[in-house]
C-alpha positions as CSV (number, residue, x, y, z in Angstrom):
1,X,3.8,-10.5,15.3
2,X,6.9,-10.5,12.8
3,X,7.5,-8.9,9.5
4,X,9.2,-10.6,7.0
5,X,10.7,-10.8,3.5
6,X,7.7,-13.1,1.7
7,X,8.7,-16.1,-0.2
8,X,7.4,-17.5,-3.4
9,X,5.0,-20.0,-1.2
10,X,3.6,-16.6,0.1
11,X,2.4,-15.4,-3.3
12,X,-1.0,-16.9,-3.5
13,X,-1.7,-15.3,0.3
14,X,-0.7,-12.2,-1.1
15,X,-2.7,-12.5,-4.6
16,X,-5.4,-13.5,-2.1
17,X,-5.0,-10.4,0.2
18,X,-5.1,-8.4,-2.9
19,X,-8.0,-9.3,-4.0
20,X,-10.1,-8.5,-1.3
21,X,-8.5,-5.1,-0.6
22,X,-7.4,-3.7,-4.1
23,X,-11.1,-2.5,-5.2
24,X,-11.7,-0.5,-1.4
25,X,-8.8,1.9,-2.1
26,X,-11.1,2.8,-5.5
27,X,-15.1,2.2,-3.3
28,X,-15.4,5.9,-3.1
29,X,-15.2,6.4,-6.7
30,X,-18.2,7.6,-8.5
31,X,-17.7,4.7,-10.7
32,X,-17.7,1.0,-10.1
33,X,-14.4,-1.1,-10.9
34,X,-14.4,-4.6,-11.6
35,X,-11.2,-5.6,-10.2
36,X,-8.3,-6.8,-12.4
37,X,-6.8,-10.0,-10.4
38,X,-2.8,-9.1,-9.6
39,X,-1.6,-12.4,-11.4
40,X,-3.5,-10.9,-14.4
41,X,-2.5,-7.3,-14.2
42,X,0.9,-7.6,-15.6
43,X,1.6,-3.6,-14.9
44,X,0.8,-3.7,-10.9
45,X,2.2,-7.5,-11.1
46,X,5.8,-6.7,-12.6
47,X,5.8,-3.5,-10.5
48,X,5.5,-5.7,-7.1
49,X,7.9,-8.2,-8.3
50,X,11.1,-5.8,-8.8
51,X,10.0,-4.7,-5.1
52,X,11.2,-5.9,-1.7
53,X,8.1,-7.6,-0.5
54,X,7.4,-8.2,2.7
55,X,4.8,-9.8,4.7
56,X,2.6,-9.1,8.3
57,X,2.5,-13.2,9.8
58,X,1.0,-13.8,13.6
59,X,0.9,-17.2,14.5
60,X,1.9,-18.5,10.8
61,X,-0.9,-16.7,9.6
62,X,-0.2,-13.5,7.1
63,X,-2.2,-10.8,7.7
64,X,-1.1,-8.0,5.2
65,X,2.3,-7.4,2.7
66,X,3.7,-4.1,2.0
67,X,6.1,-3.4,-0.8
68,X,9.3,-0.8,-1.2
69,X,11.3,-0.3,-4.4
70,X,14.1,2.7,-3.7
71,X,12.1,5.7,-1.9
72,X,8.6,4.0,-3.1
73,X,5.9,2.6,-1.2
74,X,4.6,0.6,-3.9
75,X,2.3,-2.0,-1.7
76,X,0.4,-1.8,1.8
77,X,-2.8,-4.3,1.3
78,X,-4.7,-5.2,4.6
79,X,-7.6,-7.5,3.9
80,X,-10.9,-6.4,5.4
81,X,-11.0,-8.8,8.6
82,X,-7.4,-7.6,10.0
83,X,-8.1,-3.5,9.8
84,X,-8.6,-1.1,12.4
85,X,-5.9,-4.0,14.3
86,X,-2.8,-2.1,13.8
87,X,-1.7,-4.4,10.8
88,X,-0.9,-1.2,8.2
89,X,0.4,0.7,10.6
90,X,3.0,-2.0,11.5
91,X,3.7,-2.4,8.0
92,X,3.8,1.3,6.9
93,X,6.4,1.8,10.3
94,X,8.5,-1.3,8.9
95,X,8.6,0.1,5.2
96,X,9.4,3.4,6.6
97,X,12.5,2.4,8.3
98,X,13.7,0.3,5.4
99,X,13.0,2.7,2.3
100,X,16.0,4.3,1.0
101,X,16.1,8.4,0.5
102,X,12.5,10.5,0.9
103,X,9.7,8.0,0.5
104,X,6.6,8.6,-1.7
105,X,4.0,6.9,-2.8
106,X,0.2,6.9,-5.0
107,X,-3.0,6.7,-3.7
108,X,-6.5,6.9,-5.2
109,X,-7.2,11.1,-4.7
110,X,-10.9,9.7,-3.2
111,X,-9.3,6.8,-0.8
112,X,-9.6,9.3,2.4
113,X,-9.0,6.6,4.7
114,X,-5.2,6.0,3.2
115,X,-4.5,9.4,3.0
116,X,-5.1,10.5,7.1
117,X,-2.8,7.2,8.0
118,X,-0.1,8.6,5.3
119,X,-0.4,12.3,6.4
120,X,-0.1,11.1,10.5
121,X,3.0,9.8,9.4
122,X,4.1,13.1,7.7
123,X,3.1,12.4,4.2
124,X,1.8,15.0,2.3
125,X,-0.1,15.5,-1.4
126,X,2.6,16.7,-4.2
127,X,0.8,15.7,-7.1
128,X,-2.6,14.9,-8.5
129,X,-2.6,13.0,-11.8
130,X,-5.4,11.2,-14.0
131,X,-4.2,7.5,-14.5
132,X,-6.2,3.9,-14.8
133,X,-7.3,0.7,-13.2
134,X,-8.7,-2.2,-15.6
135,X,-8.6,0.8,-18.5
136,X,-11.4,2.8,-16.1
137,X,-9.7,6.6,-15.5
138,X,-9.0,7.3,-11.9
139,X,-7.3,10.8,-10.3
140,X,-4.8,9.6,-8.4
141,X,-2.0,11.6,-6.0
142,X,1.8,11.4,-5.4
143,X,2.4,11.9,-1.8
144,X,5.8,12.5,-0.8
145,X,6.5,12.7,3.0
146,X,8.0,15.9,4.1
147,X,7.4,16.6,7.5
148,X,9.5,16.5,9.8
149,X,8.7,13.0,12.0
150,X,10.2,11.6,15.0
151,X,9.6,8.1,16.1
152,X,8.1,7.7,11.9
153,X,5.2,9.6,13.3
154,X,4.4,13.1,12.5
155,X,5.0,15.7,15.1
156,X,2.4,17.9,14.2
């Protein structure tokens, strides 16, 4: 298992990766989304390229990228088959230790799954906002990680 900085051969993996996680972060919506490729989202697309990107690889193979820009967690994208493996975890850990000043990032208010892994790792919800994905209106929250941690695990 390594994490690394991706490199512009890595960006179809990742466009790949993305789109067949980015519409379960919005499945327990009471709306359906039809998902908005990241090559075609120019928003989400030139938000990820000013970030440090950085990608999950075992045996040559990359199972998940994660992306940091100042204190911002601005990407963590496992695809379906590689969950429940460790994979975000091992990312989320690696951003953690690599993000400058208190990190924070958004998250789909309904995507409960993302929420417990951020709030085990000391994040909690500091705002709740009403943005958009492909123009459909979605609440979303700004969690901000304020517990105390130790070992980038919360010690509650």
């Amino acid at each position: 298992m390594s994490i690394r900085t991706y490199t512009k051969n890595d960006l179809a993996t990742i466009f790949d990766i993305y789109s067949r996680s980015k519409l379960d972060e919005l499945k327990f919506e009471d709306r359906e989304f039809t998902l908005l490729p990241l090559e075609e989202d120019d928003v989400r697309l030139s938000g990820l390229m000013e970030s440090e990107i950085y990608v999950h690889q075992e045996q040559g193979k990359i199972l998940g990228f994660g992306a940091i820009c100042g204190n911002e967690i601005r990407a963590l994208f496992v695809p379906p088959e590689h969950r429940g493996k460790g994979v975000g975890k091992k990312l989320l850990e690696f951003l953690l230790l690599n993000i400058q000043g208190q990190p924070c990032l958004y998250v789909a208010s309904t995507n409960k799954p993302a929420k417990s892994l951020y709030q085990r790792y000391g994040f909690s919800v500091t705002d709740t906002f009403e943005t958009t994905y492909n123009q459909v209106p979605v609440i979303a929250q700004k969690m901000t990680r304020t517990a105390l941690t130790q070992n980038n695990r919360s010690v509650n």
